[in-house]
N, C-alpha and C positions, 0 to 999 in steps of 0.2 A: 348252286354256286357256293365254292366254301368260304371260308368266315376272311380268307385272308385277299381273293378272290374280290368280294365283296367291300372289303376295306379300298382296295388296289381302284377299285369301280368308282369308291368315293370321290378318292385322291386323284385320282389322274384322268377323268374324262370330263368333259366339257361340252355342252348343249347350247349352243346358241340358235337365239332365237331372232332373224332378221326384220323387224318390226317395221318393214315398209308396207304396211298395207294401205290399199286403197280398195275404191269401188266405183262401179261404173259414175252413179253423179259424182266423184271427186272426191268425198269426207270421207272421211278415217274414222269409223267409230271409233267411243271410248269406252277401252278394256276396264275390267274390272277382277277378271279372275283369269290369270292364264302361265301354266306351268307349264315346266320343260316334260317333253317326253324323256321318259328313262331310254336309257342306251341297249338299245337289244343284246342281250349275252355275247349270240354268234358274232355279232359285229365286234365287240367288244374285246372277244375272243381271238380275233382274227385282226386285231387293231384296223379295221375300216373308219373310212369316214367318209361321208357323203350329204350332201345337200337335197333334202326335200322342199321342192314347189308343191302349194296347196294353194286351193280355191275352195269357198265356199258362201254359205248364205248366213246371215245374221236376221233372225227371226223379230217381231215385234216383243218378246219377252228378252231378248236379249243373248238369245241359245245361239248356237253354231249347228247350222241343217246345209243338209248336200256337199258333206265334204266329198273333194275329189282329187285326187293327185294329181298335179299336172307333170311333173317329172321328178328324176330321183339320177341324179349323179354323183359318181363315175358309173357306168351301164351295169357293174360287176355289183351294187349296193343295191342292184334292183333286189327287191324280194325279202329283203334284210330289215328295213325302218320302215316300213308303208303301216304294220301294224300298229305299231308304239306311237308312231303319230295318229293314226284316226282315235285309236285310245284317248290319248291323252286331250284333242283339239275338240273332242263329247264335251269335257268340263269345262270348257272355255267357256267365259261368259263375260255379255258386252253391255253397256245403260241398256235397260227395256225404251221402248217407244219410239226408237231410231233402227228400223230393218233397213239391210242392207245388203244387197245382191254383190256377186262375182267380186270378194274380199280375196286377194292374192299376198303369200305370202311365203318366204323361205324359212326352213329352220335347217340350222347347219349342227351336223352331229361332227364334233370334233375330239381327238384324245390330246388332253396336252397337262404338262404336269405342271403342281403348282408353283406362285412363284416364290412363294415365304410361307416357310413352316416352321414352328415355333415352340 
């Protein structure tokens, strides 16, 4: 990706991340480490945006185990963000000593430019 390419990436894309997680008994673990996935090139390239559902386990150390996608919209972003999210939801990290089964959650890949620049 060139330098200017790279800059454009900076400025103008947008990772959100939809922080409703839950699990089957009810509580919400508490995060302690959890970044945006990077915006895949292609996508980026192609100005996509789409919506990944994620499910997974929260370990007694606090790790993110059995990630699993549960979907990826619009149909055409299949195939596109599935990586950069299991990438990125590896270094997620939650308190130790509170595991926590089927954690569901969205992160929405969006491009949108900023609002003040200075």
């Amino acid at each position: 990706m060139g330098m200017v390419m790279r800059l454009a990436h900076l400025l103008f894309s947008v990772v959100l991340l939809v922080f409703s997680l839950s699990s089957v008994a009810g509580v919400s673990p508490k995060a302690i480490e959890r970044a945006f996935p990077p915006y895949p090139a292609d996508a980026f390239a192609k100005r996509m945006r789409a919506d990944v559902k994620i499910k997974f386990d929260i370990d007694e150390k606090g790790q993110v185990i059995h990630p699993e996608i549960i979907s990826v919209t619009p149909d055409d972003a299949k195939g596109m963000f599935e990586s950069s999210v299991f990438y990125t939801i590896k270094k997620w990290r939650y308190e130790s000593g509170n595991p926590a089964k089927n954690i569901v959650t969205t992160i929405k890949f969006r491009m949108q430019p900023p609002t003040d620049i200075r």
